[in-house]
VEXGU-367729 format. One record per residue (C-alpha): y, z, x. Coordinates in nm, 3 decimals. Each point is the difference from the previous one (the first is absolute). Layout:
BEGIN
<rec y="Y" z="Z" x="X"/>
...
# end
This chain:
BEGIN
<rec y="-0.392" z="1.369" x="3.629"/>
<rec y="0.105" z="0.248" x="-0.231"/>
<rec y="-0.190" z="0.040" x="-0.342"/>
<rec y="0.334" z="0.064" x="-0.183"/>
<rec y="0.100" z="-0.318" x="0.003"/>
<rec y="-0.320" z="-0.243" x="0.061"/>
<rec y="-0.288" z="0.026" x="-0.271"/>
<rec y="-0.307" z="-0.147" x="0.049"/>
<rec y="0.000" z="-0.181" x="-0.340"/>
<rec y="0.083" z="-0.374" x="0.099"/>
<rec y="-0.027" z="-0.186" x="-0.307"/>
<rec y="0.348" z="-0.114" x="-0.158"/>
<rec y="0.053" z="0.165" x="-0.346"/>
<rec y="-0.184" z="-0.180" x="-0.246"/>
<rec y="-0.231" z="-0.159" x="0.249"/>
<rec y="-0.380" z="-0.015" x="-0.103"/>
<rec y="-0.108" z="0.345" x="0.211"/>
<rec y="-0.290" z="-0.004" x="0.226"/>
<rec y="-0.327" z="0.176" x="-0.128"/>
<rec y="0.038" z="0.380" x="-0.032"/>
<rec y="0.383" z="-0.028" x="-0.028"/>
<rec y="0.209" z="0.120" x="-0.243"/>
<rec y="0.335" z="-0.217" x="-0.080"/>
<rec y="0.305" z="0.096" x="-0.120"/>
<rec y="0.028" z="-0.295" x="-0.305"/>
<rec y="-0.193" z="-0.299" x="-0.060"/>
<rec y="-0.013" z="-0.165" x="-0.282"/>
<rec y="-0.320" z="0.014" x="-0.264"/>
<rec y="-0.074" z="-0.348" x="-0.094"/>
<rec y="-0.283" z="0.034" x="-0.256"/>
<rec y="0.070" z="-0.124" x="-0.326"/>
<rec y="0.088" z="-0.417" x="-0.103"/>
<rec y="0.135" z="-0.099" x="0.303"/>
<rec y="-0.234" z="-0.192" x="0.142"/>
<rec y="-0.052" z="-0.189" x="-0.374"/>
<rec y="0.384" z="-0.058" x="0.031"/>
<rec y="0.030" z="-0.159" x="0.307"/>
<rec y="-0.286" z="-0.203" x="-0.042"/>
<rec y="0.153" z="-0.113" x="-0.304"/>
<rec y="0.335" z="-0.122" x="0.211"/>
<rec y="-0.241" z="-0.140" x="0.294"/>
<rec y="-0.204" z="-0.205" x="-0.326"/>
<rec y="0.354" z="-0.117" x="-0.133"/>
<rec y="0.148" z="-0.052" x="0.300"/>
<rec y="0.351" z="0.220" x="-0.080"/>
<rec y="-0.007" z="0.163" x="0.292"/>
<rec y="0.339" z="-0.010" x="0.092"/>
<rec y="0.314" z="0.125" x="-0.149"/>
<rec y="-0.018" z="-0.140" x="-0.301"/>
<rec y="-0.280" z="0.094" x="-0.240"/>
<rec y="-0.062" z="0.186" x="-0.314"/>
<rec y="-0.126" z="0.302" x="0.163"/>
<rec y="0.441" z="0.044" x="0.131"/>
<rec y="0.081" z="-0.030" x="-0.334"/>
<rec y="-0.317" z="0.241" x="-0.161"/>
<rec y="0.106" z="0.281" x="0.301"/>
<rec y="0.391" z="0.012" x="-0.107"/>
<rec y="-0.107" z="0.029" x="-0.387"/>
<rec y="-0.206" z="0.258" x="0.053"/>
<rec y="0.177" z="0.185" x="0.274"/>
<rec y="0.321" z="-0.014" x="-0.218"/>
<rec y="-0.231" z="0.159" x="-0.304"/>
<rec y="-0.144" z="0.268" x="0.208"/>
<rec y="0.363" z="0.141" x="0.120"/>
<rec y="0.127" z="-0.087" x="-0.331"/>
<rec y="0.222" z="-0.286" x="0.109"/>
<rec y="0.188" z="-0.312" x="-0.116"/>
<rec y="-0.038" z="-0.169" x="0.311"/>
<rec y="-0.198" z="-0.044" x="0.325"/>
<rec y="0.043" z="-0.225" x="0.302"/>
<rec y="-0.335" z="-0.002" x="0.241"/>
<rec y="0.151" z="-0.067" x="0.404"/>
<rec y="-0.177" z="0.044" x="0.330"/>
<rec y="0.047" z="0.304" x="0.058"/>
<rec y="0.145" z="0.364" x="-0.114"/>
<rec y="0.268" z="-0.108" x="0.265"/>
<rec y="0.080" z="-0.326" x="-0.159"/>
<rec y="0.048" z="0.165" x="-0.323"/>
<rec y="0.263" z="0.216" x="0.133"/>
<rec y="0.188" z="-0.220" x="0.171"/>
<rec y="0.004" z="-0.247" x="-0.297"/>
<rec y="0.096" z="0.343" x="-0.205"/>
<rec y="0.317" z="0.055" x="0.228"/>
<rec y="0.115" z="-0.357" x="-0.060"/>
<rec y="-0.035" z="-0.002" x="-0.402"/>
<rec y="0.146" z="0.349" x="0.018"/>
<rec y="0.319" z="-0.127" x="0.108"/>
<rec y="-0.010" z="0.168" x="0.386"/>
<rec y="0.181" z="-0.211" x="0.199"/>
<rec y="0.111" z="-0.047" x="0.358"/>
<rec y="0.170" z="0.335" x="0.146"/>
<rec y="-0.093" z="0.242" x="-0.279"/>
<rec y="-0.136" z="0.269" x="0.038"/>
<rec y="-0.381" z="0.145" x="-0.185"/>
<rec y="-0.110" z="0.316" x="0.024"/>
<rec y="-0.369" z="0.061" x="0.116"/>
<rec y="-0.210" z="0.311" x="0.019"/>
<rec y="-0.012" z="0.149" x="0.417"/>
<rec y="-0.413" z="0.041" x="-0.060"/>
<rec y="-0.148" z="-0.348" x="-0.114"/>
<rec y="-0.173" z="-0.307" x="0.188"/>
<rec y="0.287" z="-0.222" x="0.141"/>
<rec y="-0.024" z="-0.291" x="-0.269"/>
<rec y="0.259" z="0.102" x="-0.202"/>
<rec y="0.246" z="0.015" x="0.232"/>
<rec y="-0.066" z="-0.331" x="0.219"/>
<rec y="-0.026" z="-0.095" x="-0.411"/>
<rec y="0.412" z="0.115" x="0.001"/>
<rec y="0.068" z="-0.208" x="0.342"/>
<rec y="-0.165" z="-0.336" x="-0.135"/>
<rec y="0.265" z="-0.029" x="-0.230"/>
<rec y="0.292" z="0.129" x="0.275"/>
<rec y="0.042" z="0.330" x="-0.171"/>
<rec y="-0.026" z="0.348" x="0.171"/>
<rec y="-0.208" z="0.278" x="-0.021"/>
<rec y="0.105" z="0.337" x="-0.096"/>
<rec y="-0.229" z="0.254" x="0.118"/>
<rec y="-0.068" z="0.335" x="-0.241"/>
<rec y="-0.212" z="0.259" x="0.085"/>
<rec y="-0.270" z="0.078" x="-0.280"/>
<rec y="-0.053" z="0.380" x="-0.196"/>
<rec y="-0.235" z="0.237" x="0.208"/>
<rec y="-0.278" z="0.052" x="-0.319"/>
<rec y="-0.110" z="-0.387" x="-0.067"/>
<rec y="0.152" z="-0.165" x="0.283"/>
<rec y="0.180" z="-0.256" x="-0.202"/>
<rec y="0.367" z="-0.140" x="-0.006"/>
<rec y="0.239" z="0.304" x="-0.053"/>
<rec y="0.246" z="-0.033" x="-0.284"/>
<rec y="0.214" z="0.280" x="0.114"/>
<rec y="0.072" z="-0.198" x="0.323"/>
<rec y="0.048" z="-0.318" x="-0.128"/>
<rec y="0.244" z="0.206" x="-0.291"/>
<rec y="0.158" z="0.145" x="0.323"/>
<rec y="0.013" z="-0.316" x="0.157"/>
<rec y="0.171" z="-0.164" x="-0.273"/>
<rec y="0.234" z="0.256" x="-0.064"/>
<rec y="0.129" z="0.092" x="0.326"/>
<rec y="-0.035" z="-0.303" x="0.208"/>
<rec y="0.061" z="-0.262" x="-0.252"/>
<rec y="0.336" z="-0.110" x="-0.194"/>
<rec y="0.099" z="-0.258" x="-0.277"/>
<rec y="0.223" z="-0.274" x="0.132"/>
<rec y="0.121" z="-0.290" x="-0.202"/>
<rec y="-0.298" z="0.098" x="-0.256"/>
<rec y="-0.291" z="-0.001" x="0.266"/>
<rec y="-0.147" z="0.260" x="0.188"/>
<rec y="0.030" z="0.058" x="0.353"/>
<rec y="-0.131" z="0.204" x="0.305"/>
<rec y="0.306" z="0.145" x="0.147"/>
<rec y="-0.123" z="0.005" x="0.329"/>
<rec y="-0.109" z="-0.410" x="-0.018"/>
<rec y="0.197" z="-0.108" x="-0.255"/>
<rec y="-0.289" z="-0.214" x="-0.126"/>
<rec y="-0.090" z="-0.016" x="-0.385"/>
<rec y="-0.288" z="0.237" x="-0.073"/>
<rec y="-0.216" z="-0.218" x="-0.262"/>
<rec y="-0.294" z="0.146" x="-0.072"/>
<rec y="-0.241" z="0.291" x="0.021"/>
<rec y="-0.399" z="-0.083" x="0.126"/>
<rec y="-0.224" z="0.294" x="-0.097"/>
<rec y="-0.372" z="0.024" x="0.187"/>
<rec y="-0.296" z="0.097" x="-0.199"/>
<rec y="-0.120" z="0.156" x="0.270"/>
<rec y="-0.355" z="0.057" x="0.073"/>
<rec y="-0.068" z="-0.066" x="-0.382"/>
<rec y="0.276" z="0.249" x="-0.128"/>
<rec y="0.233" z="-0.020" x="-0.211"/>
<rec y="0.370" z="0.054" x="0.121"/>
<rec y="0.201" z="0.197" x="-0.245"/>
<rec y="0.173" z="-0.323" x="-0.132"/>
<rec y="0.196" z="0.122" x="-0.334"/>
<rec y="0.261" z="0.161" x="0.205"/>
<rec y="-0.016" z="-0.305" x="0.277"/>
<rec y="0.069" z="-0.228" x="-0.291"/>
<rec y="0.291" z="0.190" x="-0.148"/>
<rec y="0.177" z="0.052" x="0.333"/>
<rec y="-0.063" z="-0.437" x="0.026"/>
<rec y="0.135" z="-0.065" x="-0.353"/>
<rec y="0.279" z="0.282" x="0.091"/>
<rec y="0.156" z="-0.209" x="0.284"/>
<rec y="-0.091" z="-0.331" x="-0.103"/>
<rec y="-0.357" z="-0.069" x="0.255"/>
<rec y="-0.252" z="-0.179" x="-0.047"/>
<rec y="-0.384" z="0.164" x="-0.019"/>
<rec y="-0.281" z="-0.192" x="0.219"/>
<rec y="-0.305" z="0.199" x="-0.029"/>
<rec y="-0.262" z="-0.025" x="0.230"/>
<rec y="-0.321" z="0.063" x="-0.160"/>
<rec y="-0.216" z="-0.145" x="0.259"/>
<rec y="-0.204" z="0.314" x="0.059"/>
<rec y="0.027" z="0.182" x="-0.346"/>
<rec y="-0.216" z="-0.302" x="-0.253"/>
<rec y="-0.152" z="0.244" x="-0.236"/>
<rec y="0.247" z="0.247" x="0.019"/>
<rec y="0.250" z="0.157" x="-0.283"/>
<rec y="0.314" z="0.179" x="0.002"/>
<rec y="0.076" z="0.194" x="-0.271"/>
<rec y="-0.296" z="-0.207" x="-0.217"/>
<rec y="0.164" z="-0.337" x="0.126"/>
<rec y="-0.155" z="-0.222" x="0.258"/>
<rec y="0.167" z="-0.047" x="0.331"/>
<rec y="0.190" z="-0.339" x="0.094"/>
<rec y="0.133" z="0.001" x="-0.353"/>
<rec y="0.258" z="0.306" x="0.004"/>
<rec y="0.270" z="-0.180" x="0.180"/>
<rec y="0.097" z="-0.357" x="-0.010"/>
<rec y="-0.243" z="-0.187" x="0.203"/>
<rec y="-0.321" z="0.135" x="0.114"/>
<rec y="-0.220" z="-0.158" x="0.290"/>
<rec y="-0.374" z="0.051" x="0.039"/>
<rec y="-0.264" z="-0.078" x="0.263"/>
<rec y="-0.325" z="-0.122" x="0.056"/>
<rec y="-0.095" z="0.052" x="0.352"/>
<rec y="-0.373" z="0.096" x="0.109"/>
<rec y="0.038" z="0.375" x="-0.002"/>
<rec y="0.229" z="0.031" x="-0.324"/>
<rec y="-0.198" z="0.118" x="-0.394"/>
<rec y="-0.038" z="-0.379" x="-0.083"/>
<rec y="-0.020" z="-0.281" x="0.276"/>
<rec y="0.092" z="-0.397" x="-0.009"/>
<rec y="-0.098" z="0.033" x="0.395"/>
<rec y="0.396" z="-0.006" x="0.059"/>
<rec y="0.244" z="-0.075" x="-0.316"/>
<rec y="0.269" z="0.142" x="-0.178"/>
<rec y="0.159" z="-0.020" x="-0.364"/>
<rec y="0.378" z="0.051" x="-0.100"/>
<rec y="-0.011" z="0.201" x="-0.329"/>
<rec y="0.327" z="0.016" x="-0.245"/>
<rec y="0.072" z="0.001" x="-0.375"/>
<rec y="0.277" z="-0.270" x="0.107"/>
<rec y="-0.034" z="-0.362" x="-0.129"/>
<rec y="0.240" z="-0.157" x="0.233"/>
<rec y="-0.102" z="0.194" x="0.297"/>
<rec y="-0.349" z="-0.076" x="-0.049"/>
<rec y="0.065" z="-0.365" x="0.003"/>
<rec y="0.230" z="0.020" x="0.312"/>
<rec y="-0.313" z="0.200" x="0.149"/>
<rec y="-0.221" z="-0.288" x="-0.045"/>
<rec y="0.224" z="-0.257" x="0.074"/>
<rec y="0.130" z="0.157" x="0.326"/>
<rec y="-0.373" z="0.073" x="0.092"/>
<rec y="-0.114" z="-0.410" x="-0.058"/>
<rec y="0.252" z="-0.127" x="0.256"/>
<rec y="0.290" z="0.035" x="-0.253"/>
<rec y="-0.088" z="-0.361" x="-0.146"/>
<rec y="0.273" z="-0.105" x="-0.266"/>
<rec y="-0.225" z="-0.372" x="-0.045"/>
<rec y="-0.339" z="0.012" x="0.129"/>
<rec y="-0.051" z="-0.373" x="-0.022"/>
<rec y="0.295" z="-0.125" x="0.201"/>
<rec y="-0.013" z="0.332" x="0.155"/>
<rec y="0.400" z="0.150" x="-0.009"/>
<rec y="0.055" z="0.324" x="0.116"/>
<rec y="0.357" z="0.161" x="-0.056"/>
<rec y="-0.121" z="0.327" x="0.174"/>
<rec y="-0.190" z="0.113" x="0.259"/>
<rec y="-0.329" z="0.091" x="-0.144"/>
<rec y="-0.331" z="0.160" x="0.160"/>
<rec y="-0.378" z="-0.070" x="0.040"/>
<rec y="-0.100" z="0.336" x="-0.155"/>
<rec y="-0.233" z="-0.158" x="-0.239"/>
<rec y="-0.333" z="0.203" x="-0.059"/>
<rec y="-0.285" z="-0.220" x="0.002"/>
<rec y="-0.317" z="-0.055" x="-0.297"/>
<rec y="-0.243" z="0.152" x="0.195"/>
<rec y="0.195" z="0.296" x="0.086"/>
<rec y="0.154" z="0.084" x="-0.400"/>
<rec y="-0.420" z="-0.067" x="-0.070"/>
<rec y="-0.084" z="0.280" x="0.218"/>
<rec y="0.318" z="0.167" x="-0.169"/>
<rec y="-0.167" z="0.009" x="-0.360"/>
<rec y="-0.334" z="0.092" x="0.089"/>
<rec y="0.169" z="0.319" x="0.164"/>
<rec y="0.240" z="0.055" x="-0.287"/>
<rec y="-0.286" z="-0.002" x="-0.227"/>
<rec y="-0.124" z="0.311" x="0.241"/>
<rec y="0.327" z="0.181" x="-0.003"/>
<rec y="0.000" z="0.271" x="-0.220"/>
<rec y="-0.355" z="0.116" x="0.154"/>
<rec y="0.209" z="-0.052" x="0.369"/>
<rec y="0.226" z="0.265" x="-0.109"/>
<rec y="-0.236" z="0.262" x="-0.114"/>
<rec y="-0.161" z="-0.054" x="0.334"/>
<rec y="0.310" z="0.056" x="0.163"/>
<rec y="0.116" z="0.259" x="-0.185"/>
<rec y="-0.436" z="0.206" x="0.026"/>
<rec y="0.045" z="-0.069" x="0.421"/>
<rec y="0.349" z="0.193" x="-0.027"/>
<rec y="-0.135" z="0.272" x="-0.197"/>
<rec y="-0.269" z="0.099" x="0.235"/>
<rec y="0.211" z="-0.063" x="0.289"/>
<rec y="0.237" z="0.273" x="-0.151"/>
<rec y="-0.226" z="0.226" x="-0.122"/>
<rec y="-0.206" z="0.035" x="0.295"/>
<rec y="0.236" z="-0.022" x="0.315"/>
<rec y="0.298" z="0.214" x="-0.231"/>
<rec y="-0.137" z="0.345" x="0.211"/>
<rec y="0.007" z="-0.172" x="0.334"/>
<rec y="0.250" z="0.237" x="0.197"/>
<rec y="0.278" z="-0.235" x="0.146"/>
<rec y="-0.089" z="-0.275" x="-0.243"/>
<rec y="0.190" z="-0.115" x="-0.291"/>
<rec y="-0.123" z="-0.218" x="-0.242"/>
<rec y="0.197" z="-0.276" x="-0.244"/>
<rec y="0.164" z="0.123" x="-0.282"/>
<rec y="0.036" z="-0.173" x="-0.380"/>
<rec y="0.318" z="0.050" x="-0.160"/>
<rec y="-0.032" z="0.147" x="-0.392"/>
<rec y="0.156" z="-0.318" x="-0.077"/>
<rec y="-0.221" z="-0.250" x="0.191"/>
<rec y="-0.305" z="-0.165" x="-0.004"/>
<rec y="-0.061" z="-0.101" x="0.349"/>
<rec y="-0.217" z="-0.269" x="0.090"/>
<rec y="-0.105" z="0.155" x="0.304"/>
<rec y="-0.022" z="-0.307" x="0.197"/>
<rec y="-0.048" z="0.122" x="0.331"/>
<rec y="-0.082" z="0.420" x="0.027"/>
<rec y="0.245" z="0.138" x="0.246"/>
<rec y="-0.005" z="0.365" x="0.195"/>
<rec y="0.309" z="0.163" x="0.169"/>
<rec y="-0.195" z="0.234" x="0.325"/>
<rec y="0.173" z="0.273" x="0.132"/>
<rec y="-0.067" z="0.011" x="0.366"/>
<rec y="0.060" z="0.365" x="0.049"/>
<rec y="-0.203" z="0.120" x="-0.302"/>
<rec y="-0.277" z="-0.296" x="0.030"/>
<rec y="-0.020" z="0.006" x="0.337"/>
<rec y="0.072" z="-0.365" x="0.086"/>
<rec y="0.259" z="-0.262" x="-0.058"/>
<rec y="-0.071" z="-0.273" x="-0.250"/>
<rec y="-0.033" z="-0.251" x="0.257"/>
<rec y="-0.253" z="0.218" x="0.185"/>
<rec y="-0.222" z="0.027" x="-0.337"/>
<rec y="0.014" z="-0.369" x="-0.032"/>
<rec y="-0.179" z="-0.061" x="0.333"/>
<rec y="-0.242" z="0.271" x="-0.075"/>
<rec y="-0.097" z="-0.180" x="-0.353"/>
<rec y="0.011" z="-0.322" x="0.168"/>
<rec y="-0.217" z="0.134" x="0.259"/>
<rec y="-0.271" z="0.087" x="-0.283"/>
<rec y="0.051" z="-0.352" x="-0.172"/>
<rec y="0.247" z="0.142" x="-0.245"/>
<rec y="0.334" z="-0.251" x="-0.030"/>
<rec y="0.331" z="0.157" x="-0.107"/>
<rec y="0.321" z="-0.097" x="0.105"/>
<rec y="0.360" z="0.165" x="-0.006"/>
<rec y="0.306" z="-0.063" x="-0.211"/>
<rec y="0.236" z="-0.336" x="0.112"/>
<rec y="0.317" z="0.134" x="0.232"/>
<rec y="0.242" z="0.101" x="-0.197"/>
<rec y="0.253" z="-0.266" x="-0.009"/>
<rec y="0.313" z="0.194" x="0.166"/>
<rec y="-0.219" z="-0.022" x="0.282"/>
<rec y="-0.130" z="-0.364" x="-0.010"/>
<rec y="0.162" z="-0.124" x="0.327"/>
<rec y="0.039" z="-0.351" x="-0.185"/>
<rec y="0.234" z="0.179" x="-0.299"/>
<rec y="0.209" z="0.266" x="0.267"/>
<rec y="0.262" z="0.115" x="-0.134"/>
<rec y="-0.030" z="-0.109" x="-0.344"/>
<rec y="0.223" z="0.182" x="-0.217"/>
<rec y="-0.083" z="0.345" x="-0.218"/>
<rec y="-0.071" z="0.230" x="0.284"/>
<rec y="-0.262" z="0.272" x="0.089"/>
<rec y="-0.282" z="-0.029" x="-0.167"/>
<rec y="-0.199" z="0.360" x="0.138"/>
<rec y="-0.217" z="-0.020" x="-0.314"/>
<rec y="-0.136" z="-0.327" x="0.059"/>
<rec y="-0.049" z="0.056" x="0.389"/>
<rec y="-0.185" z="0.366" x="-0.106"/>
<rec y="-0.238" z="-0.190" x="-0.224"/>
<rec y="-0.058" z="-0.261" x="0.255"/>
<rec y="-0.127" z="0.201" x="0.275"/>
<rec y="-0.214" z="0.224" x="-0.195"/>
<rec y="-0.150" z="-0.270" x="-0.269"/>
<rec y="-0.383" z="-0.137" x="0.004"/>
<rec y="-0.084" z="-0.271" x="-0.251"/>
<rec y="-0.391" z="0.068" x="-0.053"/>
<rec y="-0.274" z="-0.252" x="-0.120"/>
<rec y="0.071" z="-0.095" x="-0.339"/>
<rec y="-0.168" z="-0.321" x="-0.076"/>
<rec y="-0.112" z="-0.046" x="-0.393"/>
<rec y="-0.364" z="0.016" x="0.085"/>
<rec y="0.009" z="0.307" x="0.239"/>
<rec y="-0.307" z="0.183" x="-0.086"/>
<rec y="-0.055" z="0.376" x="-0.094"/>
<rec y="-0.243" z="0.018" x="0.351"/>
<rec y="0.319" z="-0.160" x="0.195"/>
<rec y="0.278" z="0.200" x="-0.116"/>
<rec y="-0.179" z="0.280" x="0.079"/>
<rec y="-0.094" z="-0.110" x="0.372"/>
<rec y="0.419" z="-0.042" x="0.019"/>
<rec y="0.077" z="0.326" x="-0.164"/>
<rec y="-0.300" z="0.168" x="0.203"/>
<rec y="0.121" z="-0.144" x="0.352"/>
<rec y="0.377" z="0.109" x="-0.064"/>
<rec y="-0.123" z="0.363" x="-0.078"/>
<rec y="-0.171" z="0.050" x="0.271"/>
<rec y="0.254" z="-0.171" x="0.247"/>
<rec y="0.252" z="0.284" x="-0.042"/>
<rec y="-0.075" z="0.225" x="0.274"/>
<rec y="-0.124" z="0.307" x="-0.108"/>
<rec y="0.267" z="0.197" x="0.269"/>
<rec y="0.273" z="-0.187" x="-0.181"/>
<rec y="0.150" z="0.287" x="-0.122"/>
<rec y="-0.049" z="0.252" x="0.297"/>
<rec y="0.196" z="-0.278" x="0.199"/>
<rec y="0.319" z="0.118" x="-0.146"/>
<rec y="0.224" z="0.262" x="0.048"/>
<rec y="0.144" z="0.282" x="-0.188"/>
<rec y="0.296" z="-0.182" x="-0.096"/>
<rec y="-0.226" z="-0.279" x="-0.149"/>
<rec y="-0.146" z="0.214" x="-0.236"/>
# end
């Protein structure tokens, strides 16, 4: 079977690796966690309700900088809960980055709503505000005050920008075209904790920001999420959508349909003793991307991640784009060979224009997205990836590149 698309490397990312192996990102676990959950297991709050829920909001809320946080299951759950007290309802219409994991859109369809697919800017890879300006000028129109895709005639209601990979999108002109024609800003911050744009955190430069707390994000619950806003009422719709929407919770009435996205005491306890960490996360984070930069930079047919002069990436996972005419193998092909030496990487998620499960979505080609995708290597980037480990990965990749890469091409190549 060929090595291009079958690596060696078995273990799921974020799995425990086997001895000798390097993963991609698991989580470091070594400051009061154990002392927290003991102190749930000794109290017995070990579900979801406990003060450690309450603790984790506070003092997620302070980090960013917020009025308001709303702990739920999952990164997921917080955007789908985002989408409702945004307003997004049935048949509109949300525009989503081409180059993210699928979340955010399946986020769109649980609330009946449709995704609009736009391709991202070639230098950071994130959500392009000259195609969604495009978009909304050319394809959209005002009728009877609301906009609408011409093609669909569905209302367009709100814009969801992807932190990407830790980086920021640029969001000040996002947010003008949104306040321009009336949308509605969900941010998805679920890779980018730690970062800023423009010396302001991410999840708070639009409306509603969501976060997440999976096993290979900066800070991990094991799987949560959090719904960040400076809103009042929307932060008490979050909570009371995400608590099964109870209006009494003795005789138990319920005028809505709520959810079971309720993160639980021993989870927001694992929560604080990693937010106490966070600020030494990001350095980590932000040391691994530096030497990944500085060191694989001269590698012909390999381009490393760029910062923006405006952003402070939080570098959550370190990503590649390969050239296979100037490296000398695809991506895909580079993958197996780490794998093969116990290195994990992994690519890029399909770009969503191509997701069989969102075909023809609206927005249209997205060749940036689907360039990025088939050259892009995410490379170990775990907080505690040591000096002798990032230089096995950055070692290995060197000397994969075969050293006729270059004679393999023709005139016209060069």
């Amino acid at each position: 079977m060929s090595t291009d698309r079958t690596p060696t490397f078995s273990s799921e990312p974020g799995a425990p690796a086997s001895a000798g192996q390097i993963p991609l990102a698991v989580p470091a676990l070594s400051g009061n966690e154990w002392t927290y959950v003991k102190e749930c297991l000794d109290t017995g709050w070990v579900s979801s309700v406990g003060p450690f829920v309450d603790r984790f909001e506070r003092e997620v809320a302070a980090y960013l900088g917020a009025s308001h946080a709303v702990a739920t299951t999952s990164g997921t759950a917080a955007l789908h809960v985002a989408m409702l007290v945004a307003g997004v309802r049935p048949d509109d219409e949300v525009l989503v980055p081409a180059l993210t994991f699928i979340a955010p859109a399946n986020a769109v369809r649980y609330v009946g709503a449709w995704p609009v697919v736009i391709d991202v800017e070639p230098e950071f890879w994130q959500m392009d505000p000259r195609r969604v300006e495009g978009f909304l000028r050319q394809e959209c129109e005002v009728r009877h005050g609301l906009l609408r895709n011409r093609r669909t005639g569905r209302r367009v209601a709100a814009l969801l920008p992807v932190h990407a990979l830790g980086h920021p999108c640029d969001m000040d002109p996002l947010v003008a075209l949104a306040r321009e024609f009336g949308l509605r800003v969900i941010e998805d911050a679920t890779e980018s904790l730690g970062a800023r744009y423009r010396g302001r955190p991410t999840g708070l430069l639009g409306d509603v920001g969501c976060l997440s707390f999976n096993g290979n994000k900066l800070i991990t619950t094991g799987g949560g999420g959090m719904v960040v806003t400076n809103d009042a009422a929307w932060a008490a719709k979050a909570k009371y959508l995400t608590t099964q929407a109870k209006d009494d919770p003795v005789e138990y009435v319920h005028r809505e349909i709520g959810y079971n996205y309720r993160l639980t005491n021993i989870q927001a306890a694992i929560g604080c003793a990693q937010l106490e960490r966070v600020t030494d996360y990001v350095a980590a984070k932000r040391r691994i991307a530096s030497i990944y930069a500085g060191t694989l930079s001269g590698v012909p047919g390999l381009k490393t991640m760029k910062e923006a002069p405006w952003a402070e990436s939080a570098w959550w996972l370190y990503t590649v784009l390969i050239d296979p005419d100037d490296f000398g193998m695809s991506s895909r092909r580079l993958m197996g060979v780490l794998g093969a030496a116990g290195i994990q990487t992994r690519p890029l998620w399909q770009p969503l224009n191509r997701s069989p499960v969102y075909a023809g979505a609206p927005g249209g080609d997205c060749p940036i997205a689907e360039r990025i995708h088939s050259e892009a290597l995410s490379l170990p980037s775990s907080i505690a990836l040591s000096a002798q480990d990032q230089r096995r990965v950055i070692e290995t990749i060197q000397s994969s590149r075969p050293r006729d890469a270059r004679s393999r091409r023709g005139p016209s190549d060069e």
